[in-house]
C-alpha positions in Angstrom: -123.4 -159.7 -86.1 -126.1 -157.0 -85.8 -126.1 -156.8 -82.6 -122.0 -156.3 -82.4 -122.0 -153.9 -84.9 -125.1 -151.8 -83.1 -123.0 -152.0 -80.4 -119.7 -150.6 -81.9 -121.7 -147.8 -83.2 -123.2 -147.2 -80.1 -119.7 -147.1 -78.5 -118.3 -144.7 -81.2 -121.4 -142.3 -80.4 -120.2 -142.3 -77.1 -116.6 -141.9 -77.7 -117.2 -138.7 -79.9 -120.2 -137.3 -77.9 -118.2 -137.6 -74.5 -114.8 -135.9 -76.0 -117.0 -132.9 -77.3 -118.2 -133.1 -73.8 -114.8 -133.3 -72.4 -113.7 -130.6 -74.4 -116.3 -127.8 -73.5 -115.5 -128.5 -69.9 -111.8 -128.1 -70.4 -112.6 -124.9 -72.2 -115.4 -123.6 -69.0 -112.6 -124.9 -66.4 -109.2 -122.7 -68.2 -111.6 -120.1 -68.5 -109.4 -117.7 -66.1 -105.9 -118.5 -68.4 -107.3 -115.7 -70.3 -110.0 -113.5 -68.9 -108.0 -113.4 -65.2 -105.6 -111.1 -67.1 -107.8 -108.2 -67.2 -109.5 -109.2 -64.0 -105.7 -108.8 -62.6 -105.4 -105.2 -63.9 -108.7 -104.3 -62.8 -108.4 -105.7 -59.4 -104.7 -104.7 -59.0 -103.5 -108.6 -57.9 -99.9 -109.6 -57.1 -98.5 -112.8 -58.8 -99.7 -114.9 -56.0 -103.2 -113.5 -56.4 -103.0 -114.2 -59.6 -101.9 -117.5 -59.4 -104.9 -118.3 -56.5 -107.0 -117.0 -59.0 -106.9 -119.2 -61.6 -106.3 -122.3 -59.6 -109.2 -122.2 -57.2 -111.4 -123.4 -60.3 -108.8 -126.2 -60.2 -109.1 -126.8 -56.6 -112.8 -127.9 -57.5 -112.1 -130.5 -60.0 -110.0 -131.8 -58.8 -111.2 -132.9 -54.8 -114.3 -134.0 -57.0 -113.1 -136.7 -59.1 -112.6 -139.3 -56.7 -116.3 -139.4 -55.8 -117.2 -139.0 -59.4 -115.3 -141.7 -60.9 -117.1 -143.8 -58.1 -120.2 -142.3 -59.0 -119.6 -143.5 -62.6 -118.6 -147.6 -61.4 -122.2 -147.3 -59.7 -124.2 -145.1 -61.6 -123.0 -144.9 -65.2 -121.0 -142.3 -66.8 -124.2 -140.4 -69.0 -126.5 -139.6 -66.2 -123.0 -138.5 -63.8 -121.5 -136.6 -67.0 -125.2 -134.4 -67.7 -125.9 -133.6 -63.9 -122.3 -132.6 -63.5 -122.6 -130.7 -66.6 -126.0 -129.1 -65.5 -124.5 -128.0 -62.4 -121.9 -126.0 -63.8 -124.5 -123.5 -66.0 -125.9 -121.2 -63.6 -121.9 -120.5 -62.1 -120.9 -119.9 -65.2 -123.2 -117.6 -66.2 -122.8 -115.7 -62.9 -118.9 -115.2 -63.4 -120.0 -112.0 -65.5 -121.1 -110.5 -62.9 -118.5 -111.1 -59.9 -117.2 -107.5 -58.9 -114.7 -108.6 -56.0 -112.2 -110.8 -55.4 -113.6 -112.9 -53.2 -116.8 -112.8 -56.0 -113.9 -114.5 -57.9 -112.8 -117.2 -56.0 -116.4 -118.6 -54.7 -117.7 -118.5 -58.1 -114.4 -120.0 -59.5 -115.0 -123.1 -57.1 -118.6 -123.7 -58.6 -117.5 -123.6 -62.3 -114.3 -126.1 -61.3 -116.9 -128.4 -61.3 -116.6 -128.8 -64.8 -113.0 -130.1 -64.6 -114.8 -133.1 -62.5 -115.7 -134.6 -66.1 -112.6 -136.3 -66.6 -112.9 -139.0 -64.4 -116.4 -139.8 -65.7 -115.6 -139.9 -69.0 -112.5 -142.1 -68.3 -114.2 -145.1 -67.2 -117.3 -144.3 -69.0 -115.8 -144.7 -72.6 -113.4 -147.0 -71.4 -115.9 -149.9 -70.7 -117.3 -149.7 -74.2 -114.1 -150.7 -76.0 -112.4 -153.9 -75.7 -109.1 -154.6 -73.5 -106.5 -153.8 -76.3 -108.2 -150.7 -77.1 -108.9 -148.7 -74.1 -105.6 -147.3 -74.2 -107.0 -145.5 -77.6 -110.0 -144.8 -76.2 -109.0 -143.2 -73.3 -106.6 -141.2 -75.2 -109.6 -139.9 -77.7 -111.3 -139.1 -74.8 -108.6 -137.2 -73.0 -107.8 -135.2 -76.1 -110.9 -133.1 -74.8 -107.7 -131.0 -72.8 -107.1 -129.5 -76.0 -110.0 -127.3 -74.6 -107.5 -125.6 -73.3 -106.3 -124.3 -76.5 -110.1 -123.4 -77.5 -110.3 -121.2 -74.5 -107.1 -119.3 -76.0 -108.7 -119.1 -79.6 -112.2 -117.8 -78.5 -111.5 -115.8 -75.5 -109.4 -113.4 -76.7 -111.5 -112.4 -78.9 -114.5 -112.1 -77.3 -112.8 -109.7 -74.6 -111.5 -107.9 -77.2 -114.8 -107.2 -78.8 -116.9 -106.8 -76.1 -115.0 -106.9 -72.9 -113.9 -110.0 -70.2 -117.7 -110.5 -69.2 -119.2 -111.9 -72.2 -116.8 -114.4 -71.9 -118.8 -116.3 -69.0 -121.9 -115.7 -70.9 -121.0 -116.9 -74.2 -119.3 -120.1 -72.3 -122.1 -120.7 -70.4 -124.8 -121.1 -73.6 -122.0 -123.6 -75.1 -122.1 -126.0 -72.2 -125.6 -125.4 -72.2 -125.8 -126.5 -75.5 -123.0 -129.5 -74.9 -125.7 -131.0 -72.3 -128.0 -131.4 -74.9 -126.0 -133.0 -77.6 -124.6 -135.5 -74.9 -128.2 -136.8 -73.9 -129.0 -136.8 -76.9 -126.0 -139.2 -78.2 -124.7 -140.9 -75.5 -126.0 -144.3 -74.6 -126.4 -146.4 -71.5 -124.9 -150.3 -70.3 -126.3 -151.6 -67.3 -123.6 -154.5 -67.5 -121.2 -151.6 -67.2 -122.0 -151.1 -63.9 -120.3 -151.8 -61.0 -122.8 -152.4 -58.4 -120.4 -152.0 -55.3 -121.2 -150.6 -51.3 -117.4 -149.4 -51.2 -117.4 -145.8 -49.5 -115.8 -142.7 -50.3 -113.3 -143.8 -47.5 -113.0 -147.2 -48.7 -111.5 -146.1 -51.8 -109.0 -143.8 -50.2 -107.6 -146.9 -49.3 -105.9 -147.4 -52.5 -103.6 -144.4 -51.6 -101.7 -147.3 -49.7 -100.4 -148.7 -52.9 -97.5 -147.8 -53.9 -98.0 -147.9 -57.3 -100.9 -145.9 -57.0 -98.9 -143.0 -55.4 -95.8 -143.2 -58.0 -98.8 -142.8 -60.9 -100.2 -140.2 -59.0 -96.6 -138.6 -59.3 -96.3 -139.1 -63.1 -99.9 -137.6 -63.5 -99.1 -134.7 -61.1 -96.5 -133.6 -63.9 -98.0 -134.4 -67.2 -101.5 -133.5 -66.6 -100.9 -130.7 -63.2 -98.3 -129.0 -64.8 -100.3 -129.0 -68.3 -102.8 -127.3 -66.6 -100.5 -125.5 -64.4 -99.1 -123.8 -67.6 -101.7 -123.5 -69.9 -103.3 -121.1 -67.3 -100.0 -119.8 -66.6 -98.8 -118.7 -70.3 -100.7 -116.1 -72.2 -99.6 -113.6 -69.3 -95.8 -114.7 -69.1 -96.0 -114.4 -72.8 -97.0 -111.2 -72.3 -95.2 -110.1 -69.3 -91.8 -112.1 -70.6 -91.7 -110.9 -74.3 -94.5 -107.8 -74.0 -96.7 -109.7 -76.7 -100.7 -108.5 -77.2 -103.1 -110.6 -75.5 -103.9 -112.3 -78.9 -100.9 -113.3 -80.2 -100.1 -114.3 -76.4 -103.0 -116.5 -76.3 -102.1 -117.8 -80.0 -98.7 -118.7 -78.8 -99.7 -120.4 -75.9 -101.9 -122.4 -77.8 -98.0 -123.9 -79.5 -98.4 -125.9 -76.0 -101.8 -126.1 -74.8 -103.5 -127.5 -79.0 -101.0 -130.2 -79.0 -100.9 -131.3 -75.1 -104.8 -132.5 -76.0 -105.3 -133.5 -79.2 -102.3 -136.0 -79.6 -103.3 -137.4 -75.9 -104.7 -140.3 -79.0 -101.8 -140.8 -80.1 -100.1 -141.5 -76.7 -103.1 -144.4 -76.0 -102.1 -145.8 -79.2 -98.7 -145.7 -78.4 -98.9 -147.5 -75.1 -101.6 -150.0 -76.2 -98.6 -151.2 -78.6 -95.6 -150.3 -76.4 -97.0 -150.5 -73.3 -97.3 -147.9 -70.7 -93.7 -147.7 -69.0 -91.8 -147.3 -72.1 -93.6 -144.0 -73.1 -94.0 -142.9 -69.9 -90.2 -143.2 -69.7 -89.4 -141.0 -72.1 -91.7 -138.3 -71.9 -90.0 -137.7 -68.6 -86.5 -137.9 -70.2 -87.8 -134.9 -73.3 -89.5 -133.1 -70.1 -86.8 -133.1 -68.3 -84.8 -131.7 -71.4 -87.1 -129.0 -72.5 -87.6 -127.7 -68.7 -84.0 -127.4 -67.9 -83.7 -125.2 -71.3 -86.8 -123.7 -70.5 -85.5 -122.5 -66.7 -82.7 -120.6 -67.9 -83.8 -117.2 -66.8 -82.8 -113.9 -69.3 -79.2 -113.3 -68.8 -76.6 -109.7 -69.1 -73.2 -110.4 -68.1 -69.9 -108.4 -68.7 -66.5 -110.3 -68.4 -63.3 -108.6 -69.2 -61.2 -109.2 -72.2 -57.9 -108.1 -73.2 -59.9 -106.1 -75.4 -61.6 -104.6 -72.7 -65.1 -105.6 -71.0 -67.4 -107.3 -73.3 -70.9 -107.7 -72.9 -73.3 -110.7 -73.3 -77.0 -111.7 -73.3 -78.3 -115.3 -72.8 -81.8 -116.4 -73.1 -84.4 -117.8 -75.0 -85.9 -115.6 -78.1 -89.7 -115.9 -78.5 -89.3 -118.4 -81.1 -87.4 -121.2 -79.4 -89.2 -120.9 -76.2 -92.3 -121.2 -78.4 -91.0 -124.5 -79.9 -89.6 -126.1 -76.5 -93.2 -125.5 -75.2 -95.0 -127.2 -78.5 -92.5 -130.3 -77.9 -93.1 -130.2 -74.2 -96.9 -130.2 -75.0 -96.4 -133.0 -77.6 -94.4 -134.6 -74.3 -97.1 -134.4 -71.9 -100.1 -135.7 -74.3 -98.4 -139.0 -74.7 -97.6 -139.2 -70.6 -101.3 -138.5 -70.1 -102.6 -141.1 -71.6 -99.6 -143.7 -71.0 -100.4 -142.9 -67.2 -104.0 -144.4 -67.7 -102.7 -147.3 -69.4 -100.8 -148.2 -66.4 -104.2 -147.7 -64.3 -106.6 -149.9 -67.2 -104.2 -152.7 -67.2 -103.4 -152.8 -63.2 -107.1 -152.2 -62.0 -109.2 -153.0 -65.0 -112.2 -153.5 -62.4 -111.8 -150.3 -60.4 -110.8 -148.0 -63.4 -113.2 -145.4 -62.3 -112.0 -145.0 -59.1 -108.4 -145.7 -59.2 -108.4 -142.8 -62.3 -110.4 -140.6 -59.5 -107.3 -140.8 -57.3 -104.5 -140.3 -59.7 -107.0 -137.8 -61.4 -107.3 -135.9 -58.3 -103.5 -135.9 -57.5 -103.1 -134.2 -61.2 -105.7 -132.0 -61.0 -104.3 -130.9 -57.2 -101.0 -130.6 -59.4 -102.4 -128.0 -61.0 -104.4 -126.4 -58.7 -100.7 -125.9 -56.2 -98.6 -125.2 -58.8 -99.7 -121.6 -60.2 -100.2 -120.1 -57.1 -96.6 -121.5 -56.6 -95.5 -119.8 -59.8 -96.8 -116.7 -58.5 -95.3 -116.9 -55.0 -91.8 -117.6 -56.6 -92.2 -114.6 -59.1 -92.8 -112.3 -56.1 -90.2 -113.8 -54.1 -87.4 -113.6 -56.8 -89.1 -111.7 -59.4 -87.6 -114.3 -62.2 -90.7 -115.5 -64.6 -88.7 -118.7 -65.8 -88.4 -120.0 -61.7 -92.2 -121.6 -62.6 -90.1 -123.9 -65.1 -87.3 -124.2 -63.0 -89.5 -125.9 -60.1 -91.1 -128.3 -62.7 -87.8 -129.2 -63.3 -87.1 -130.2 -60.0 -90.9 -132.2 -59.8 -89.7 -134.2 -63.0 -86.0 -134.9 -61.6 -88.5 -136.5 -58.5 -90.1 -138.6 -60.9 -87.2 -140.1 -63.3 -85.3 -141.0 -60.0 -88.5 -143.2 -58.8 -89.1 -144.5 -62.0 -86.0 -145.3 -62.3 -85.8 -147.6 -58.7 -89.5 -148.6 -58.9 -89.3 -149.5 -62.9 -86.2 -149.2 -65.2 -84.0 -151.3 -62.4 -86.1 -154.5 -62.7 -86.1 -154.5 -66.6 -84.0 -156.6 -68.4 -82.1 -154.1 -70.7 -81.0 -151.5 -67.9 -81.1 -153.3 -64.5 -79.2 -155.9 -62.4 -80.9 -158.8 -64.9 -79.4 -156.9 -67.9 -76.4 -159.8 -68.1 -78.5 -163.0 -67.8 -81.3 -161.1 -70.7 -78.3 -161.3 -72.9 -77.0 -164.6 -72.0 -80.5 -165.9 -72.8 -80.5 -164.7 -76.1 
């Protein structure tokens, strides 16, 4: 009994200690949502630019987590989680000095390290709970995104107060900091270990599964294009509706708060409904909110027998603040339903089966902002971003719907003989 209950406390110390982990990282790797806005100005980018720049942190974290949730199987997540962390100080620090463009982006690639952390952490808190309650788990863990919304609360106002660089160097003593406090609580299990000689390449194999390319889809939507808009926002916010930075980055955080912290929920929600049924309709109120969302701010005249009337048609700054906060709400539960799917498929490859899907989400949104940009410049309509997320989502209901919703008794071709039965 002593020994189970050291144990659970061990594993709560781990669960808390790895989120605040998670969380920092998230905050180091948005870093650019906020402070690339002046660094835009100064620099005199174009959308595309723009949208290069804050993805190439992206780019990083994302072609790392496959060898870091492998890593993790072999190694264990706290020694993997503290290097990783380690690594990312000294590129942090030196953002607040970059001068160039190009300073920029090599920099940037160096401090995407950071966003690496989510496939340690994964399988590293994972293995601590039982079966039934990894899908929680997981979902604590994964509410570190809300880092993401940190980023828009502190960065603001430290470039407000003393200009874009401190923001580096203020970020860089926090994960500093973070490093320590994770040693310091975080524990080790050598029975968590997965003593394998599988290679890089070996694991690449698992791309051949189908069902390990359809969750890479899912997660390509509700964690890439969380990503993909929570850098994205703060300047359409203040481009779209001519907003101050602050209330910008307050706004955005309607989308960016909510798309982390109730990732918990959504591992609660699939341990008791089970991952396809959530993941089924967070595509459904996706698909919903970005078709309203898309609609790009309308004038048309038409003539009456009155004489030519005029109308507008578009979203005020209110409800497109609301469709975002349910679209965030939307992609926290698909986050973490998407790792239930991968904890109950491959419960002995977790960390590297979450590396893959993990690294087709994080590639998500590392493509998808410098595609925002390159639409803006090409038809100079802010609301196309949404417009081609809506198209990614239609991709996914469609194969969920052949792969998954066909084959279950209430809407496929068994539907008759389910109701028969009973």
């Amino acid at each position: 009994m002593a020994s189970e209950l050291r144990n659970q406390r061990k594993a709560w110390s781990v669960l808390i200690v790895s989120t605040l982990a998670f969380t920092v990282c998230f905050m180091v790797w948005m870093m650019f949502g906020v402070i690339g806005i002046p660094i835009k100005k100064a620099l005199d980018l174009n959308s595309t630019q723009f949208g290069l720049l804050m993805a190439t942190p992206v780019l990083t974290g994302s072609l790392v987590r496959v060898p870091l949730g492998i890593w993790t199987d072999r190694y264990g997540g706290r020694i993997v989680m503290a290097i990783l962390m380690a690594l990312t100080v000294p590129a942090i620090w030196m953002m607040s000095y970059a001068t160039a463009y190009w300073h920029f982006l090599t920099i940037g690639l160096f401090v995407g390290l950071a966003g690496g952390s989510f496939s340690v952490g994964t399988p590293y808190v994972a293995r601590w709970f039982p079966k039934n309650r990894q899908g929680m788990a997981m979902g604590v863990y994964g509410a570190g995104n809300s880092g993401a919304a940190v980023n828009k609360f502190v960065a603001p106002v430290l470039l407000v107060a003393f200009g874009w660089t401190m923001v580096p160097q203020v970020y860089a003593a926090i994960m500093l900091g973070t490093v320590i406090l994770f040693w310091l609580f975080s524990h080790s299990d050598p029975s968590h270990l997965v003593p394998s000689n599988v290679t890089f390449k070996d694991q690449l194999k698992a791309l051949k599964d189908p069902k390990v390319i359809k969750y890479c889809q899912y997660y390509s939507i509700v964690f890439g294009g969380y990503v993909a808009l929570s850098l994205w926002m703060v300047q359409y916010y203040v481009g779209e509706f001519g907003l101050d930075i602050r209330v910008a980055a307050l706004l955005a955080a309607a989308f960016s708060l909510p798309g982390g912290v109730l990732r918990a929920i959504g591992g609660i929600l699939s341990d008791k409904f089970g991952a396809h049924k959530v993941t089924w309709w967070v595509m459904w109120v996706s698909w919903i909110c970005l078709f309203l969302l898309s609609y790009p701010q309308t004038d048309f005249t038409i003539m009456t027998v009155n004489g030519p009337q005029s109308f507008h048609i578009g979203l005020n700054v209110y409800t497109f603040t609301g469709l975002m906060f349910i679209l965030g709400i939307s992609w926290a539960f698909g986050k973490a339903s998407v790792f239930k799917y991968i904890s109950d498929d491959y419960p002995k490859n977790i960390g590297a089966i979450s590396g893959i899907v993990g690294l087709a989400g994080g590639m998500g949104g590392f493509v998808l902002p410098i595609m925002f940009g390159a639409l803006m410049d090409l038809t100079g309509i802010r609301s196309s971003a949404f417009m081609l997320m809506y198209g990614v989502v239609w991709v996914s209901l469609i194969w969920m719907y052949w792969t998954e919703v066909r084959k279950t008794p209430v809407m496929g071709t068994e539907a008759k003989s389910f109701s028969l039965q009973n």
